[in-house]
LUMMARLO-730393 format. One record per residue (C-alpha): residue number from 1; x, y, z. Coordinates in nm, 3 decimals. Each point is the difference from the previous one (the first is absolute). Layout:
<atoms>
<atom seq="NUM" u="X" v="Y" w="Z"/>
...
</atoms>
This chain:
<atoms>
<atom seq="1" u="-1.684" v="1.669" w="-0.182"/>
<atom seq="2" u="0.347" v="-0.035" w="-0.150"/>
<atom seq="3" u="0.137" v="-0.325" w="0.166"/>
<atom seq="4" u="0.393" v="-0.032" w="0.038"/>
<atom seq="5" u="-0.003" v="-0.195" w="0.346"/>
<atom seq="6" u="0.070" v="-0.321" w="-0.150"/>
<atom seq="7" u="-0.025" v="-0.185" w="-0.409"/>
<atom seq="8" u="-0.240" v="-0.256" w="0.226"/>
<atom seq="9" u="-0.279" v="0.239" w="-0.085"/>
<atom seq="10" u="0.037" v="-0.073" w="-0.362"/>
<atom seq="11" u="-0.317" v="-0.097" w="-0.172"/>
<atom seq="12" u="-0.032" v="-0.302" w="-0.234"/>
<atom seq="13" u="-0.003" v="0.105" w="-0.391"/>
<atom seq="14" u="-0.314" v="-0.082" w="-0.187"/>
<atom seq="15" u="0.208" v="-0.312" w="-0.167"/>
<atom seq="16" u="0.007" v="-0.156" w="0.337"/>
<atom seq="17" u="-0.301" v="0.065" w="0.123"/>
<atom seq="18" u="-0.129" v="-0.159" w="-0.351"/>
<atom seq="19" u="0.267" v="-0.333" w="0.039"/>
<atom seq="20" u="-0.123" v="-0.041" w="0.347"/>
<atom seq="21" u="-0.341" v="-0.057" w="-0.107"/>
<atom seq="22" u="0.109" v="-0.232" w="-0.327"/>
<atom seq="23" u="0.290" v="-0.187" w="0.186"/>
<atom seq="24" u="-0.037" v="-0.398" w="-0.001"/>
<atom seq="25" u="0.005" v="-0.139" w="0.389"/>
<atom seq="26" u="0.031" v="-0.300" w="0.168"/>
<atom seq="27" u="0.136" v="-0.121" w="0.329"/>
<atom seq="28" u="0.380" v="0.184" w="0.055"/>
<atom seq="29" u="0.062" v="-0.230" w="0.340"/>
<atom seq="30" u="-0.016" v="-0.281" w="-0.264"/>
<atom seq="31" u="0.242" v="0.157" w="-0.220"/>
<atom seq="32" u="-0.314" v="0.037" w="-0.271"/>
<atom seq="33" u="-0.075" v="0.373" w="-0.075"/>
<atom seq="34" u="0.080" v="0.030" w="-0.302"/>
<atom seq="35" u="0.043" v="0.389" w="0.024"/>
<atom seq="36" u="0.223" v="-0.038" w="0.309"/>
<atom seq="37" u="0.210" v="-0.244" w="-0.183"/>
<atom seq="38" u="0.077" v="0.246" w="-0.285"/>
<atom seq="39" u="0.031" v="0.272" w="0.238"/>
<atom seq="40" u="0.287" v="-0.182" w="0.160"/>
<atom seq="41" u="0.177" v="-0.157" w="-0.308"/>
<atom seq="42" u="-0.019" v="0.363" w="-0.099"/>
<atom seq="43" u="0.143" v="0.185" w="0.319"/>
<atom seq="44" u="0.317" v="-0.277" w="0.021"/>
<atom seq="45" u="0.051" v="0.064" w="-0.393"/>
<atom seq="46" u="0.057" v="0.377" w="0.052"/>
<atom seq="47" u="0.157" v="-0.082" w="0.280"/>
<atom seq="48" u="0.263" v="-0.245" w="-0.139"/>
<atom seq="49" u="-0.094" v="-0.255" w="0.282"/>
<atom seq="50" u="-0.125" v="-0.354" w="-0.018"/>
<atom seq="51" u="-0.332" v="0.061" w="0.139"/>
<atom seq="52" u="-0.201" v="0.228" w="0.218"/>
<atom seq="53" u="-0.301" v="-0.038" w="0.242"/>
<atom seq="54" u="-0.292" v="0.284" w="0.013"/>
<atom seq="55" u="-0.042" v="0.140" w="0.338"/>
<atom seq="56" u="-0.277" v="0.230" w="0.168"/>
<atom seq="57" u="0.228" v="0.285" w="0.110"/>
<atom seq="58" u="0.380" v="0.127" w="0.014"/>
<atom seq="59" u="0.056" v="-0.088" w="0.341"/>
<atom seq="60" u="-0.120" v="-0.359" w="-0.010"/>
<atom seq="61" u="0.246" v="-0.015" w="-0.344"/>
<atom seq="62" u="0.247" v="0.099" w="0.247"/>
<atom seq="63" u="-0.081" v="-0.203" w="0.264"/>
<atom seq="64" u="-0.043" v="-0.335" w="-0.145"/>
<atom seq="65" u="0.290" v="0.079" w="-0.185"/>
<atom seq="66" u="0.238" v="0.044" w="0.334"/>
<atom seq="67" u="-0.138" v="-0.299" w="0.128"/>
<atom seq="68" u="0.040" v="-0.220" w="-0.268"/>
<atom seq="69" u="0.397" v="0.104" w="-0.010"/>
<atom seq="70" u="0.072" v="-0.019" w="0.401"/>
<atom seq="71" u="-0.048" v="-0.230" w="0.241"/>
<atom seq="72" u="-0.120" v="0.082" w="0.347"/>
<atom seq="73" u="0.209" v="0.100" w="0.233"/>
<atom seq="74" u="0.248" v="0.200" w="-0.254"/>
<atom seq="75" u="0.007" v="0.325" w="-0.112"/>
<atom seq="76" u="-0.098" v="0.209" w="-0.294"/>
<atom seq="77" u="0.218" v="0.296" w="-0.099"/>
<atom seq="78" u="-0.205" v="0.317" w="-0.043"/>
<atom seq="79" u="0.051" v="0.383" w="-0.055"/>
<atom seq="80" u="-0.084" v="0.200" w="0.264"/>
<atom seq="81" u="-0.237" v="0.214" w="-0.227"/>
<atom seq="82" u="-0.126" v="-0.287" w="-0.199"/>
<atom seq="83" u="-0.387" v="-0.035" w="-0.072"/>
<atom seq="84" u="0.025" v="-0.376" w="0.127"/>
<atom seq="85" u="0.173" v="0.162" w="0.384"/>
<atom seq="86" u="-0.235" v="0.271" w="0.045"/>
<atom seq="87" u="-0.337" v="-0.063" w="-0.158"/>
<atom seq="88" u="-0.031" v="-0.363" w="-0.041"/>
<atom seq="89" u="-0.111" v="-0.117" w="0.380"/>
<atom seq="90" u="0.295" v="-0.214" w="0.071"/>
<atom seq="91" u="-0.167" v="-0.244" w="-0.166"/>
<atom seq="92" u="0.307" v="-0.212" w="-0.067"/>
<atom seq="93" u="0.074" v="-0.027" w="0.372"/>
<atom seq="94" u="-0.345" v="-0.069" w="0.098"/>
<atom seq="95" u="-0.090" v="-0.238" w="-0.264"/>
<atom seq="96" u="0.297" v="-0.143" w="-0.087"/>
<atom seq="97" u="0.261" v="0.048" w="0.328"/>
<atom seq="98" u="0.232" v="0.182" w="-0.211"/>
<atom seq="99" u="0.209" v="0.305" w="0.097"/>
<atom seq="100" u="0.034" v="0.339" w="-0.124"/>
<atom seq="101" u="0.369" v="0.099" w="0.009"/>
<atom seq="102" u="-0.025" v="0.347" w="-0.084"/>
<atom seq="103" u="0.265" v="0.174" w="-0.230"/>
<atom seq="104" u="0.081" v="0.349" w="-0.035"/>
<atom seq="105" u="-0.178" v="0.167" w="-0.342"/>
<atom seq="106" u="0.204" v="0.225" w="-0.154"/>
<atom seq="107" u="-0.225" v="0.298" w="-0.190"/>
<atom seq="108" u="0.053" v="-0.116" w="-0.353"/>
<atom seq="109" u="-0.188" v="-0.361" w="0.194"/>
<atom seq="110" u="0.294" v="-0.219" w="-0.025"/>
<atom seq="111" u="0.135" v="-0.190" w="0.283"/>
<atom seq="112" u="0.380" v="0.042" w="0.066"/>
<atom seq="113" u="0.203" v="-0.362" w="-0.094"/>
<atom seq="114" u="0.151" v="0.139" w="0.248"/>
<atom seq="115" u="-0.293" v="-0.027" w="0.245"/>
<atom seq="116" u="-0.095" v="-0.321" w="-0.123"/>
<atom seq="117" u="0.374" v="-0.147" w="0.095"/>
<atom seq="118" u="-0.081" v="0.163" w="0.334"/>
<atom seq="119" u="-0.266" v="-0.144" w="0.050"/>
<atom seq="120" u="0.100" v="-0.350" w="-0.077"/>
<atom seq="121" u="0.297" v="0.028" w="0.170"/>
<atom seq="122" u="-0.152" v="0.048" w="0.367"/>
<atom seq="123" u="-0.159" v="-0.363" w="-0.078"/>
<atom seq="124" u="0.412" v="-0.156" w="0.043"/>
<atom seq="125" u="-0.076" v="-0.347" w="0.110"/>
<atom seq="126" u="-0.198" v="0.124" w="0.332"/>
<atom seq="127" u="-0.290" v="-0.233" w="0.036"/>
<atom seq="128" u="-0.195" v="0.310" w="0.153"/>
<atom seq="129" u="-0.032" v="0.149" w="-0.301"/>
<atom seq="130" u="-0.274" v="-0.083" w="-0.287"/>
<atom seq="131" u="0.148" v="-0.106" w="-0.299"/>
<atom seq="132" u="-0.066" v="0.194" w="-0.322"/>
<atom seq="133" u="-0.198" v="-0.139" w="-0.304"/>
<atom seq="134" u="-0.100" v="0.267" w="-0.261"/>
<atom seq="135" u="0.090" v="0.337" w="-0.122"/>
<atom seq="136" u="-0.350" v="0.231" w="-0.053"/>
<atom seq="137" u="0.061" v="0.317" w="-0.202"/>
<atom seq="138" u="-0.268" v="0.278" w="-0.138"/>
<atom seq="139" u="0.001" v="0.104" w="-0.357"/>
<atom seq="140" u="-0.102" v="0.302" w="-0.041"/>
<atom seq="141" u="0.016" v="0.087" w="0.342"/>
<atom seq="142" u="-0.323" v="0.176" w="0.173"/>
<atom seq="143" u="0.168" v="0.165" w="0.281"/>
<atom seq="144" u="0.299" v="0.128" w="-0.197"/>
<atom seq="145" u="-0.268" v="0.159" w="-0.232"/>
<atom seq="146" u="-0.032" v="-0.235" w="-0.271"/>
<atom seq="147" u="0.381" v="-0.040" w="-0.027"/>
<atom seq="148" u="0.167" v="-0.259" w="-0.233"/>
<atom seq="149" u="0.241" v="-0.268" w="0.036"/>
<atom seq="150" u="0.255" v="-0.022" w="-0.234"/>
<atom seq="151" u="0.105" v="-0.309" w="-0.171"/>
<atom seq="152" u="0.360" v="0.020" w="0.062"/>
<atom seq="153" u="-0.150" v="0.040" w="0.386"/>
<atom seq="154" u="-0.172" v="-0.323" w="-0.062"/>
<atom seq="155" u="0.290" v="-0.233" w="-0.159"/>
<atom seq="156" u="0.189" v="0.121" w="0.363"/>
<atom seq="157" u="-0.268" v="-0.138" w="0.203"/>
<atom seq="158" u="-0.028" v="-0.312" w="-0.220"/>
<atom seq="159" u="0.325" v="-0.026" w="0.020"/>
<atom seq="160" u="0.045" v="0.061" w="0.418"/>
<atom seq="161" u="-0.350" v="-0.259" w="0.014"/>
<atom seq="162" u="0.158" v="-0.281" w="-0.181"/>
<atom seq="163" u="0.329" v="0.045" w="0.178"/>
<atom seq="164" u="-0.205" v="-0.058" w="0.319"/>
<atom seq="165" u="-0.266" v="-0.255" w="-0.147"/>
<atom seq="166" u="-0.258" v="0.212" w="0.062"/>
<atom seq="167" u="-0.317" v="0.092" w="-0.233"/>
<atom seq="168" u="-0.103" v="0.327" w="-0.134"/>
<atom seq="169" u="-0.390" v="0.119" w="0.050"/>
<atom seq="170" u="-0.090" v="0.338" w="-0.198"/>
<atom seq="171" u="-0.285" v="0.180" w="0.158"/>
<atom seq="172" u="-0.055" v="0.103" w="-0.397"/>
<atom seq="173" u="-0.374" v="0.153" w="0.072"/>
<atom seq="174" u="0.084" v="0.253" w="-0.256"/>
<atom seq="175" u="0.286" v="-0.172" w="-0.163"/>
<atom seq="176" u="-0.166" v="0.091" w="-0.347"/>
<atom seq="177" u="0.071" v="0.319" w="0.082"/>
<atom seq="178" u="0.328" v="-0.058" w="0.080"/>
<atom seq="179" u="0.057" v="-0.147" w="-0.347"/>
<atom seq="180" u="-0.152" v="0.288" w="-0.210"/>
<atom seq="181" u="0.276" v="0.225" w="0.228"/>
<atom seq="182" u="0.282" v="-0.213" w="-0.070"/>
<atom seq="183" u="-0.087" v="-0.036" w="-0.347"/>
<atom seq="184" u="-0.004" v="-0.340" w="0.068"/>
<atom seq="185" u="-0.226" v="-0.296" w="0.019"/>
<atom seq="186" u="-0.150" v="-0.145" w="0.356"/>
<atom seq="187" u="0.149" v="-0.325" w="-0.157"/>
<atom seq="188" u="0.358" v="0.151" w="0.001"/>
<atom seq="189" u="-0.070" v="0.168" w="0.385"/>
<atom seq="190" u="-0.154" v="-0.369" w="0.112"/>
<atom seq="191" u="0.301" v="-0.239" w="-0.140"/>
<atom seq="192" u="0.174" v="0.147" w="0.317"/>
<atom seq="193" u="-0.244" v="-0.137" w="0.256"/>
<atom seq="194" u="-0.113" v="-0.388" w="0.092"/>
<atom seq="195" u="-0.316" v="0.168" w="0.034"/>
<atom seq="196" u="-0.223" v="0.291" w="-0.072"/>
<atom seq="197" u="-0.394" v="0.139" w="0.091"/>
<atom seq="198" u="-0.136" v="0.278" w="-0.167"/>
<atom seq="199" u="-0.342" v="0.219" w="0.034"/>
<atom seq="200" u="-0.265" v="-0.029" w="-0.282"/>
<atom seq="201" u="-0.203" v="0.246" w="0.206"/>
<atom seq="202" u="0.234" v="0.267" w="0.032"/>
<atom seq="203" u="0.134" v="0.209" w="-0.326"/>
<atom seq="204" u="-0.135" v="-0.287" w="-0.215"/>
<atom seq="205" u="-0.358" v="0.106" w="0.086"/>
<atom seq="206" u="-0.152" v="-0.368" w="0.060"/>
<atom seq="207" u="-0.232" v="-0.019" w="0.269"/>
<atom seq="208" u="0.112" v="-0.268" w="0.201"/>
<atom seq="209" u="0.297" v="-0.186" w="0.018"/>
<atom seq="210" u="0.416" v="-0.071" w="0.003"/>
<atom seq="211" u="0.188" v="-0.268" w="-0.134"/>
<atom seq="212" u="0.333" v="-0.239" w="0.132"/>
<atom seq="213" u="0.199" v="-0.141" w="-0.222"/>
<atom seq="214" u="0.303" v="-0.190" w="0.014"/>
<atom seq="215" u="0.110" v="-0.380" w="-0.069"/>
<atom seq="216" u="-0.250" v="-0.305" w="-0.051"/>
<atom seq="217" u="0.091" v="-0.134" w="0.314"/>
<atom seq="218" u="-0.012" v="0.344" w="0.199"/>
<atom seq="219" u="-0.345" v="0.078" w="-0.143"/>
<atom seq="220" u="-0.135" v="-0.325" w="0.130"/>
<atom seq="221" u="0.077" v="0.098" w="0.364"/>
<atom seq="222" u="-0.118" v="0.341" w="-0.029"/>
<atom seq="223" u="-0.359" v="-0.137" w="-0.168"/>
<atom seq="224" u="0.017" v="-0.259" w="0.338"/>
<atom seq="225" u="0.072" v="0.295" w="0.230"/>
<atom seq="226" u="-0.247" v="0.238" w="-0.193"/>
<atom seq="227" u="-0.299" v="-0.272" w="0.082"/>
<atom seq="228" u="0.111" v="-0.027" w="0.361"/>
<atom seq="229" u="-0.066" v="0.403" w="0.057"/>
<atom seq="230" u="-0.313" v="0.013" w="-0.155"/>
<atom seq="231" u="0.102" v="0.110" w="-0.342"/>
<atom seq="232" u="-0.093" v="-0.287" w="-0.215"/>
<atom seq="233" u="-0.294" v="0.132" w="-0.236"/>
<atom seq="234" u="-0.268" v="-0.196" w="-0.206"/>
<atom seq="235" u="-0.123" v="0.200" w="-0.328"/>
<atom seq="236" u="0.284" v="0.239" w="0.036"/>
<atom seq="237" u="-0.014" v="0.074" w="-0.398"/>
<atom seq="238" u="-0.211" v="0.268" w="0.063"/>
<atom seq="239" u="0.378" v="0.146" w="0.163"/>
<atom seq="240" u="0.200" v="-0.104" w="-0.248"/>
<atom seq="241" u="-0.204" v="0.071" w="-0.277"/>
<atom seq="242" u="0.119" v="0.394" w="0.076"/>
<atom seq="243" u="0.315" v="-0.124" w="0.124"/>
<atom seq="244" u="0.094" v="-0.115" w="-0.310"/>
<atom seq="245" u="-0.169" v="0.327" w="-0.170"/>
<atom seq="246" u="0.257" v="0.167" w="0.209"/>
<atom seq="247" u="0.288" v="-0.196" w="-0.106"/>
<atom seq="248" u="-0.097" v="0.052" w="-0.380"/>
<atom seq="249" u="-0.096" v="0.370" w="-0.001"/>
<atom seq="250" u="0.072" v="0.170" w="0.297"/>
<atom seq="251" u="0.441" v="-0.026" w="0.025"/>
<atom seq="252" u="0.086" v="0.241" w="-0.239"/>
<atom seq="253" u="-0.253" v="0.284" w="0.099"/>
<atom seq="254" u="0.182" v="0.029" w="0.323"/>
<atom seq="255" u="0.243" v="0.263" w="-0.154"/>
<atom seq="256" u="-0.237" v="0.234" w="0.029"/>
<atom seq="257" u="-0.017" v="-0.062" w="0.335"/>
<atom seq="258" u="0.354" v="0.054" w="0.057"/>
<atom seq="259" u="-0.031" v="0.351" w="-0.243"/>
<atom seq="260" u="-0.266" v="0.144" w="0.255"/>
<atom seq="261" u="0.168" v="-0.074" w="0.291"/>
<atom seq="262" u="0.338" v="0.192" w="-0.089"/>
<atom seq="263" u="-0.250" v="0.289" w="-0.144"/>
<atom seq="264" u="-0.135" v="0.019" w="0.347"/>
<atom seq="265" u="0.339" v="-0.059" w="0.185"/>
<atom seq="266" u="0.103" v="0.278" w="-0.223"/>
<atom seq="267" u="-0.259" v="0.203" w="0.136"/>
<atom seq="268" u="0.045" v="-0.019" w="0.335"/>
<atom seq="269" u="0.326" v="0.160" w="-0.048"/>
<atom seq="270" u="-0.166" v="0.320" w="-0.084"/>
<atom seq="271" u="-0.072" v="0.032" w="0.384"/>
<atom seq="272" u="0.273" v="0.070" w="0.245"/>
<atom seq="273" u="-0.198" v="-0.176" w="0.297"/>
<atom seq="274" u="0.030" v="-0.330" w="-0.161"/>
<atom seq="275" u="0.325" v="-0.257" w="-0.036"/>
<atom seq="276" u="0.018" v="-0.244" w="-0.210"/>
<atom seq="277" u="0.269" v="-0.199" w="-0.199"/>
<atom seq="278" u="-0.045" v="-0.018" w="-0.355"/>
<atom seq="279" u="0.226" v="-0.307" w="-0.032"/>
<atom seq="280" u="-0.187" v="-0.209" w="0.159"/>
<atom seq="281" u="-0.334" v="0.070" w="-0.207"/>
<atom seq="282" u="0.084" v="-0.294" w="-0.266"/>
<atom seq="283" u="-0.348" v="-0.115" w="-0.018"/>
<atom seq="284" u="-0.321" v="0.067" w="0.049"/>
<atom seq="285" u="0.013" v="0.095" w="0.387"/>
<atom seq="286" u="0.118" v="0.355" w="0.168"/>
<atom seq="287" u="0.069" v="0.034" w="0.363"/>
<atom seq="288" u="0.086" v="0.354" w="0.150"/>
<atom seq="289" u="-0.023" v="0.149" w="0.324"/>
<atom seq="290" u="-0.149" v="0.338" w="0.082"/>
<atom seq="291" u="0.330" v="0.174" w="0.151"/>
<atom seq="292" u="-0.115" v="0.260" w="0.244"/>
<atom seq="293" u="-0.162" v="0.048" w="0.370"/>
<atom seq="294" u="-0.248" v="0.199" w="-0.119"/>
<atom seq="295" u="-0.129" v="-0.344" w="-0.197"/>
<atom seq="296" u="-0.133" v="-0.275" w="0.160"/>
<atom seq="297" u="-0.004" v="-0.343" w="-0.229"/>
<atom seq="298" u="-0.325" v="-0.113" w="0.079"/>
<atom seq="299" u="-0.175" v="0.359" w="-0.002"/>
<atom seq="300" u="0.137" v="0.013" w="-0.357"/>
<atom seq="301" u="-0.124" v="-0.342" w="-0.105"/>
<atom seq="302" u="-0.348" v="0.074" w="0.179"/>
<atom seq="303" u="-0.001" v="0.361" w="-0.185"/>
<atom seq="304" u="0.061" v="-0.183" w="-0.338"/>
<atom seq="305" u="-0.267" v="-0.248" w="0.055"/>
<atom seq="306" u="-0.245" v="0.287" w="0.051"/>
<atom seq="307" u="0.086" v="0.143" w="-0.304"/>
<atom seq="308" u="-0.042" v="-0.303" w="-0.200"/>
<atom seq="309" u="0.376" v="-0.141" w="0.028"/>
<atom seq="310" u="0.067" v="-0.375" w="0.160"/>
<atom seq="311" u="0.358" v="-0.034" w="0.152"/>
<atom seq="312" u="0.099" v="-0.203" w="0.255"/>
<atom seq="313" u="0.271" v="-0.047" w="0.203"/>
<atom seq="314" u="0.351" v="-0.187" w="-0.054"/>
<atom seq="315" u="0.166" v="-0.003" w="0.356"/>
<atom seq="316" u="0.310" v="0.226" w="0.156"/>
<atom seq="317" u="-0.223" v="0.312" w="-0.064"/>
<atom seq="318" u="-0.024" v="-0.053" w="-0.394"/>
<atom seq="319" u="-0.332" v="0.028" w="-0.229"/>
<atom seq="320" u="-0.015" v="-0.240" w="-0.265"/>
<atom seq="321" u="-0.198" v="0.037" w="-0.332"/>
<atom seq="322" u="-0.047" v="-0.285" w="-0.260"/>
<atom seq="323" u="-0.075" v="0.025" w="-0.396"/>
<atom seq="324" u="-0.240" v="-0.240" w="-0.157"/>
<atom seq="325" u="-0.248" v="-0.117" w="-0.221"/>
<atom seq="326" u="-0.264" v="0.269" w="-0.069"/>
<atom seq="327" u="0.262" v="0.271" w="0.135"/>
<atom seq="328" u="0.002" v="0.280" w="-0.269"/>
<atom seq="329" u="0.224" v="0.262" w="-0.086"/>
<atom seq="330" u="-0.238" v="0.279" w="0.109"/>
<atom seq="331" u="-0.061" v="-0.229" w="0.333"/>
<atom seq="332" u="0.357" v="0.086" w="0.066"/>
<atom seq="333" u="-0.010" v="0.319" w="-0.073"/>
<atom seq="334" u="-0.327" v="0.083" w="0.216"/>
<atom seq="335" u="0.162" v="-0.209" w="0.254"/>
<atom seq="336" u="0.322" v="0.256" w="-0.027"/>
<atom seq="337" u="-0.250" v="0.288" w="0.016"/>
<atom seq="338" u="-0.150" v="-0.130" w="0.305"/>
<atom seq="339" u="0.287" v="-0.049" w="0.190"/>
<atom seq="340" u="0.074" v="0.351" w="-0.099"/>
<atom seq="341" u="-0.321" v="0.124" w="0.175"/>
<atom seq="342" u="0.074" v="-0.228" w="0.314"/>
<atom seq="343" u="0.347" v="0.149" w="0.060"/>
<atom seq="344" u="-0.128" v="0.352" w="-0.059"/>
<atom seq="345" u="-0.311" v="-0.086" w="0.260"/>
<atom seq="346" u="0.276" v="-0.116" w="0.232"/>
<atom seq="347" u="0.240" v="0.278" w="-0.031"/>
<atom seq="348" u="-0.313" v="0.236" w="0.077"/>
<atom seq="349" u="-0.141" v="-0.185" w="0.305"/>
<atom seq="350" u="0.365" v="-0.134" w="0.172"/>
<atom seq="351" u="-0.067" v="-0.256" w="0.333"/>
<atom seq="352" u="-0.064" v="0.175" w="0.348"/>
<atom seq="353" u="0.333" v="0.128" w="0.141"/>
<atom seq="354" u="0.160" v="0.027" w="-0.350"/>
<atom seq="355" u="0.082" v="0.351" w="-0.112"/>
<atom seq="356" u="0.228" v="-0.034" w="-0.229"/>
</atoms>
């Protein structure tokens, strides 16, 4: 089975799996796992922040990391498309009584400054209304299909945040990929944010894990916060042992990720049933849509699964497929020849009622 429905099914390399079973432990809710501790003075090195705190998962990263910026009662602003709106629970309003002010996404994934002023300025001085307290962007941007922000985009929503006294939190769960687009290091992307999480466990190919960083002072609430939703770990060396595997090894490979996915995106356009926008394939995801009545989405995901071809869905109608770790060139290519035979299969046998 070729797998493109998410770079969460990436395996560990045999370096990790070999650190994981040499990595020194001890207790990491006493601040004393050695492995941990490296893990995170390497993460807020690459980074460019102070320090950083390991966490189980993305959304938790994102979660403690809203919570430790806002107070209850005020409100977080959010795009409308953004990982943390859609897929993350709500967490920050039931956890932390924080609220989601949601913000047009534009389809590069940037929010308007224009939007943003919009959405401070319904907040006049009317006691009714939450006050704001943090800024959350996504970089690259999932929905947007692996989209980019561009610095000069960032220095104007530095800029608009400090005006307003307001911190910036980058959703970065593939920022490294971000940086390797830009040309760029995740240092450079980060300086524009009070705060940042990214995904070991996604294109980075660890098993588990995500990491916060930010200031000394930040990174002490979000550890505090972390322990209060479960996620403080014992021995968790035997995480960042690959973690920091990932960190060392796994960054630069990610090109190739970014090289199959325009060869696929590329591919699709051989077929006149299928839309897609090359600009927005910058990374390593594609998202298209399957542009005809005679196509139904999830027939055409079900008919790739059965012949050997994960995809999965991406919302308003669209298929997404992600490139990874273990993803070869010929992968893409069978994957390309497969979709070939499921248009063809469709095109023979259209739905009841359809004659066209």
């Amino acid at each position: 089975m070729i797998e493109l429905r998410s770079d969460t099914f990436t395996l560990p390399t045999p370096a990790m799996l070999a650190a994981i079973t040499e990595a020194a432990l001890g207790d990491d809710v006493y601040g004393e796992d050695p492995t941990v501790c490296s893990l995170e003075k390497l993460a807020s090195h690459k980074l460019g922040k102070q320090a950083a705190c390991l966490m189980p998962s993305g959304t938790m990263a994102n979660l403690t990391s809203i919570m430790a910026h806002c107070p209850r009662g005020t409100k977080v602003l959010v795009g409308n498309e953004s990982d943390i709106y859609i897929y993350e629970a709500g967490g920050a309003s039931i956890c932390g009584g924080v609220i989601y002010e949601p913000v047009p996404t534009q389809p590069d994934g940037t929010l308007r400054i224009e939007d943003l002023e919009q959405a401070l300025a319904e907040d006049n001085d009317d006691p009714q209304f939450a006050l704001p307290s943090l800024i959350c962007l996504e970089n690259t941007h999932n929905r947007c299909g692996g989209t980019v922000l561009s610095l000069s985009y960032l220095e104007q929503v530095q800029h608009f945040a400090q005006t307003h006294l307001l911190p910036v939190h980058i959703d970065g769960a593939r920022i490294f990929h971000a940086a390797l687009a830009l040309g760029k290091s995740a240092a450079e992307i980060a300086s524009y944010a009070t705060s940042v999480q990214f995904c070991l466990s996604k294109g980075l190919s660890a098993p588990i894990g995500s990491m916060v960083v930010g200031d000394a002072s930040f990174i002490d609430r979000v550890r505090r916060i972390r322990k209060m939703l479960g996620g403080g770990m014992r021995q968790a060396g035997i995480i960042a042992a690959a973690g920091i595997i990932a960190l060392e090894q796994m960054v630069d490979r990610l090109v190739e990720d970014h090289i199959h996915a325009r060869r696929f995106a590329e591919g699709l356009l051989q077929h006149p049933e299928i839309q897609i926008n090359l600009e927005t394939v910058q990374t390593n995801i594609v998202i298209f849509r399957v542009a005809s009545t005679a196509f139904d989405r999830q027939k055409f995901i079900s008919l790739a699964h059965e012949h050997g071809l994960n995809l999965s869905s991406s919302g308003h109608e669209r298929i997404r497929a992600v490139f990874h770790y273990g993803i070869t060139t010929r992968d893409v290519d069978t994957a390309l020849e497969i979709i070939d035979a499921v248009l063809k299969n469709l095109r023979r046998c259209p739905p009841p009622g359809n004659t066209s």
